[in-house]
C-alpha positions in Angstrom: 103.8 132.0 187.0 103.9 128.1 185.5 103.9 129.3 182.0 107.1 131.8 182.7 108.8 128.9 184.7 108.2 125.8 182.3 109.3 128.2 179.8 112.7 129.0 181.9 113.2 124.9 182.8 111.9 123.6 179.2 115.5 122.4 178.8 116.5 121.1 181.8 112.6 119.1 182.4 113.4 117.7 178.5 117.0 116.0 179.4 115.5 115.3 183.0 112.1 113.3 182.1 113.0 111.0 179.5 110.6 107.4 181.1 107.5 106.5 182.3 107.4 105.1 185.7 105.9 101.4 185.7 102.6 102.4 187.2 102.3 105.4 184.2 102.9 102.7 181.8 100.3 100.5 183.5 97.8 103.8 183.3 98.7 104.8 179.4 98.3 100.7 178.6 94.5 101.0 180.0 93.8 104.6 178.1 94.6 102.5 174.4 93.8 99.4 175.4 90.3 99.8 173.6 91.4 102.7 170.9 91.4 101.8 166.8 94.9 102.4 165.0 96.1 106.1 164.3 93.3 107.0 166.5 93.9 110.5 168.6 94.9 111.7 171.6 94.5 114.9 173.8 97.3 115.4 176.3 96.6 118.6 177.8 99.7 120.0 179.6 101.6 118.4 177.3 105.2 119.3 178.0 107.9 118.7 175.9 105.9 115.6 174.4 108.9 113.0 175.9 107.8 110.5 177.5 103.7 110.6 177.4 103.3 111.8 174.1 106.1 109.7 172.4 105.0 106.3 174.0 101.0 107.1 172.5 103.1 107.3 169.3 105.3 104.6 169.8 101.7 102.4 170.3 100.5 103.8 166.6 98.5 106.4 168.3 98.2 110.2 167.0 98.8 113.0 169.7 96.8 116.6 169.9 99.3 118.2 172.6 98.0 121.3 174.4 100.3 123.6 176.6 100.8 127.5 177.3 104.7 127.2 177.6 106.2 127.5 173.7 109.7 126.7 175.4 107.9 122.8 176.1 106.0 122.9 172.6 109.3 123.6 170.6 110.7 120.5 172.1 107.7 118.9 170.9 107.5 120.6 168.0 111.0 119.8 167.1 111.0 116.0 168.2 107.9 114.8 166.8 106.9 117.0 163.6 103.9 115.2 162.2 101.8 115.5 165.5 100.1 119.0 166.1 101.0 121.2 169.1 98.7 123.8 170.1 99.6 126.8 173.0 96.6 127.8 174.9 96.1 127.8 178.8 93.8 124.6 179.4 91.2 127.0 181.8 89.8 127.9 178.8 90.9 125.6 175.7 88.1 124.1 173.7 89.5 121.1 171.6 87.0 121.8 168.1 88.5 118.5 166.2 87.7 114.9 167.5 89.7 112.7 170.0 89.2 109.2 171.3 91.3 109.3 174.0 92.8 112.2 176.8 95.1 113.2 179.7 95.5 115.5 181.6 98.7 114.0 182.9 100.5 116.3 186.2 98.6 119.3 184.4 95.5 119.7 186.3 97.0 120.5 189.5 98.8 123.7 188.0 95.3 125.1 187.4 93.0 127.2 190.4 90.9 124.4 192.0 87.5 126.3 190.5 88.4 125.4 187.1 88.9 121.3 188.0 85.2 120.8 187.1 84.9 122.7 184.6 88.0 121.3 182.6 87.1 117.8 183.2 83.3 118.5 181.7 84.6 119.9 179.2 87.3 116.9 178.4 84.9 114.5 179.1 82.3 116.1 176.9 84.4 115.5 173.8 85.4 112.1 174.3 83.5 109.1 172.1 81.5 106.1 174.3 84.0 104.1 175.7 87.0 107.0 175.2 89.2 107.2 178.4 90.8 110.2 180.3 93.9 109.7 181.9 94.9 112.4 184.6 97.0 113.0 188.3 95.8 115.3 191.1 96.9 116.4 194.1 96.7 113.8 196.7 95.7 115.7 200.1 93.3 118.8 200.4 95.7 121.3 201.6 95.3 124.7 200.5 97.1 125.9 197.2 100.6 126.6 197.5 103.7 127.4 195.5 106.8 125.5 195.7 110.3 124.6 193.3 110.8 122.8 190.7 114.5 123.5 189.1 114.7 126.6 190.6 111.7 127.9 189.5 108.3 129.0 191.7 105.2 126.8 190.2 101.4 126.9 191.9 100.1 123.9 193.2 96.3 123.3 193.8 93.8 120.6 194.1 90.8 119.1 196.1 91.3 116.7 198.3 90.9 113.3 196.0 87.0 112.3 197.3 85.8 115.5 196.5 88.0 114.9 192.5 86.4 111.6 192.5 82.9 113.3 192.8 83.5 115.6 190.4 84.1 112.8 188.2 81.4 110.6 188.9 79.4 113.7 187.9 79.8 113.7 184.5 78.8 110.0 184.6 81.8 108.2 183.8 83.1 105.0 185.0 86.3 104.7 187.2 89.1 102.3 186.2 91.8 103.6 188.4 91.8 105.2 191.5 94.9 105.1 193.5 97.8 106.9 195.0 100.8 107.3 193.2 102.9 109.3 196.0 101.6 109.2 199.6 101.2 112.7 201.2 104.3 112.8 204.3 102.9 115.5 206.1 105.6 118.3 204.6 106.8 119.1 201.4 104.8 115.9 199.7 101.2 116.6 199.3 100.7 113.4 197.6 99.2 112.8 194.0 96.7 110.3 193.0 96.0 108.8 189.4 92.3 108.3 187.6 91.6 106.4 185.0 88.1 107.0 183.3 85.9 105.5 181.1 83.1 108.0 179.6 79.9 105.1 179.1 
């Protein structure tokens, strides 16, 4: 369902996400805070590239950008050339070149809450000591669900953010950020949450 509605929206979501919000830019400043030069980064779920991607490169940063829509990765593609852009659903991606830093940036929560673990292992697995992971998750427990964006049906699911937290703290990292982003409202809002990790 996500990858045939990102593909339909890739467009539209390009001319409508064009900034960071002041607390992303806060987040993304702590992920490079520690990285070398031209050192890289895994954004899985990477869109269109605009605006996480292009602010790593605007900080001298390389990007690795991961995502199963080609509609997103053409923009990408397109808009920043020198970077590479690999399609593959992130369930079952397994990065086989080095990177220093990661996100998983409103990506995680498009994925079956059974693969959560497994993904972040896995991300967290590659990173170096001291490499950080950047990611959003759903910030309430409800049970998965499908809702609009643009039109378009996407699926939503997540655990509720003590039990993410835990799954965290289980592949021994250290948290920097823990915090809500958007409050849930009881309705349409289920809330999301932002971590930021440091792997020891």
């Amino acid at each position: 369902m996500n990858k045939t509605s990102y593909n339909a929206i890739a467009d539209t979501f390009r001319q409508t996400r064009i900034s960071l919000r002041d607390d992303e830019r806060r987040y993304l400043a702590l992920l490079l805070e520690n990285l070398a030069p031209g050192a890289t980064v895994l954004d899985l779920g990477c869109g269109t590239g605009t605006p996480v991607a292009a602010a790593i490169l605007a900080e001298g940063h390389r990007v690795l950008g991961v995502d199963q829509a080609a509609a997103m990765l053409a923009h990408a593609r397109r808009e920043f050339p020198k970077q590479r852009w690999i399609e593959a659903r992130l369930e079952n991606y397994a990065c086989a070149e080095p990177y220093q830093g990661a996100l998983l940036w409103d990506s995680l929560f498009h994925l079956e809450r059974r693969w959560h673990g497994p993904v972040l292992a896995r991300v967290v697995a590659g990173l170096p000591a001291g490499g950080r992971l950047m990611l959003t998750a759903g910030g309430s427990g409800s049970d998965a669900f499908v809702d609009t964006m643009f039109e378009q049906p996407f699926f939503y699911d997540s655990h509720p953010p003590e039990v993410l937290r835990g799954l965290l703290l289980e592949q021994g990292v250290r948290i920097l950020v823990d915090e809500f982003m958007d409050l849930p409202d009881g309705g349409r809002n289920r809330g999301r949450c932002a971590f930021v990790v440091e792997k020891p």
